[in-house]
Short mmCIF file of the C-alpha atoms (twelve columns), coordinates in Angstrom:
data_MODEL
# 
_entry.id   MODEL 
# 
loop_
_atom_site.group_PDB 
_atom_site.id 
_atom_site.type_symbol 
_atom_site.label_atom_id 
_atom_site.label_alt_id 
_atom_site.label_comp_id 
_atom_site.label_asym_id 
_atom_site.label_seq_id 
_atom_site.Cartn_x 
_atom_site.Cartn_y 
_atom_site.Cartn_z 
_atom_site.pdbx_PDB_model_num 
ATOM 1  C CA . UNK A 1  84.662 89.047  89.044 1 
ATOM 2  C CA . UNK A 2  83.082 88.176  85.537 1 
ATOM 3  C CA . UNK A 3  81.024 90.559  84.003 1 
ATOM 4  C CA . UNK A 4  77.325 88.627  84.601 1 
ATOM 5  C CA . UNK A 5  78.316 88.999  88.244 1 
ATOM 6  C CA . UNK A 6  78.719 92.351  87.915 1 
ATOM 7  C CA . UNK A 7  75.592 92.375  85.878 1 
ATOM 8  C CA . UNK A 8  73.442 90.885  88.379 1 
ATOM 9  C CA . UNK A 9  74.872 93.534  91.045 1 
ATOM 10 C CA . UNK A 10 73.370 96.253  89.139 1 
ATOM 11 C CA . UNK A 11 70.438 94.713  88.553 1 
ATOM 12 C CA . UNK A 12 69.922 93.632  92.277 1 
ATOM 13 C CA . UNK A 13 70.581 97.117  93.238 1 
ATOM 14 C CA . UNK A 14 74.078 96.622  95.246 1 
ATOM 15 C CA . UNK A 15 76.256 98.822  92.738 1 
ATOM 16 C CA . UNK A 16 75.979 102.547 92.589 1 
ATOM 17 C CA . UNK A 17 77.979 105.214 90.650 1 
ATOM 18 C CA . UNK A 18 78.494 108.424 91.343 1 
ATOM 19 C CA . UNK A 19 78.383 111.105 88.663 1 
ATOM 20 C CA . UNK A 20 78.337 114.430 87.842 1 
ATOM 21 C CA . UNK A 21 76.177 115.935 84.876 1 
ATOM 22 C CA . UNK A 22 77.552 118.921 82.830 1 
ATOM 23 C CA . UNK A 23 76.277 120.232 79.848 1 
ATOM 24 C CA . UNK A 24 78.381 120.891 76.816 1 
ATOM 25 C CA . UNK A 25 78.442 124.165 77.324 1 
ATOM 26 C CA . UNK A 26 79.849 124.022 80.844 1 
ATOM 27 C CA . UNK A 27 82.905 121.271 79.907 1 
ATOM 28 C CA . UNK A 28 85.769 123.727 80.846 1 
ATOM 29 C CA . UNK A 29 83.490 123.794 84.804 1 
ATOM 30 C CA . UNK A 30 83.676 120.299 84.517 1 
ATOM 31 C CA . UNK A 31 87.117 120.135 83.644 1 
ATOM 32 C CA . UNK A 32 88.226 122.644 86.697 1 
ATOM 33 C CA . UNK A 33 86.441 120.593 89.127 1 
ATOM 34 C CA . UNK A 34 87.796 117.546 88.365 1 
ATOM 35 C CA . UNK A 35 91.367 118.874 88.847 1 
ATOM 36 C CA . UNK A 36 90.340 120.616 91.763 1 
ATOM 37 C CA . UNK A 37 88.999 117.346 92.915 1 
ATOM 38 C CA . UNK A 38 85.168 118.710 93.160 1 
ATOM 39 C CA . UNK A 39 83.829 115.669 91.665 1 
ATOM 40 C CA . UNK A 40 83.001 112.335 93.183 1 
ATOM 41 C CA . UNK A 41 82.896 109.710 90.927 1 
ATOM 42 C CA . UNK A 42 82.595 110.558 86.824 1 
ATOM 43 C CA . UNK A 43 81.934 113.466 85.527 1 
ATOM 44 C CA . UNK A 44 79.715 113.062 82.788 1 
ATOM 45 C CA . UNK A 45 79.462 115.750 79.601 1 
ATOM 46 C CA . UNK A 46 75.683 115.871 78.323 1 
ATOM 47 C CA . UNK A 47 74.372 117.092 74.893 1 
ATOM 48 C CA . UNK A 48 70.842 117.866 75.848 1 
ATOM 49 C CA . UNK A 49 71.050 121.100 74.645 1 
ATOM 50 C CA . UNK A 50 71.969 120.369 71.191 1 
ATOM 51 C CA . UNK A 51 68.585 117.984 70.724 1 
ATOM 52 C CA . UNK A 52 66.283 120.723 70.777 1 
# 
């Protein structure tokens, strides 16, 4: 597949992904449930609490 393909999947609405927010401060959580296979998809590591 090329990448505007792709591109005009995710527009249409026919891709989804799957992810998992942590914040920052709960990375080694994030890291134990991803070897312990508790995550579908990504597991993504947020910095929201620094911007305050």
């Amino acid at each position: 597949m090329e990448v505007q393909e792709i591109m005009d999947l995710a527009k249409a609405g026919k891709i989804t992904v799957q992810a998992q927010k942590y914040p920052f401060s709960k990375v080694l959580e994030a890291l134990d449930d991803l070897r312990n296979g508790r995550v579908e998809g990504r597991a993504v590591i947020t910095f929201e609490e620094f911007d305050e």
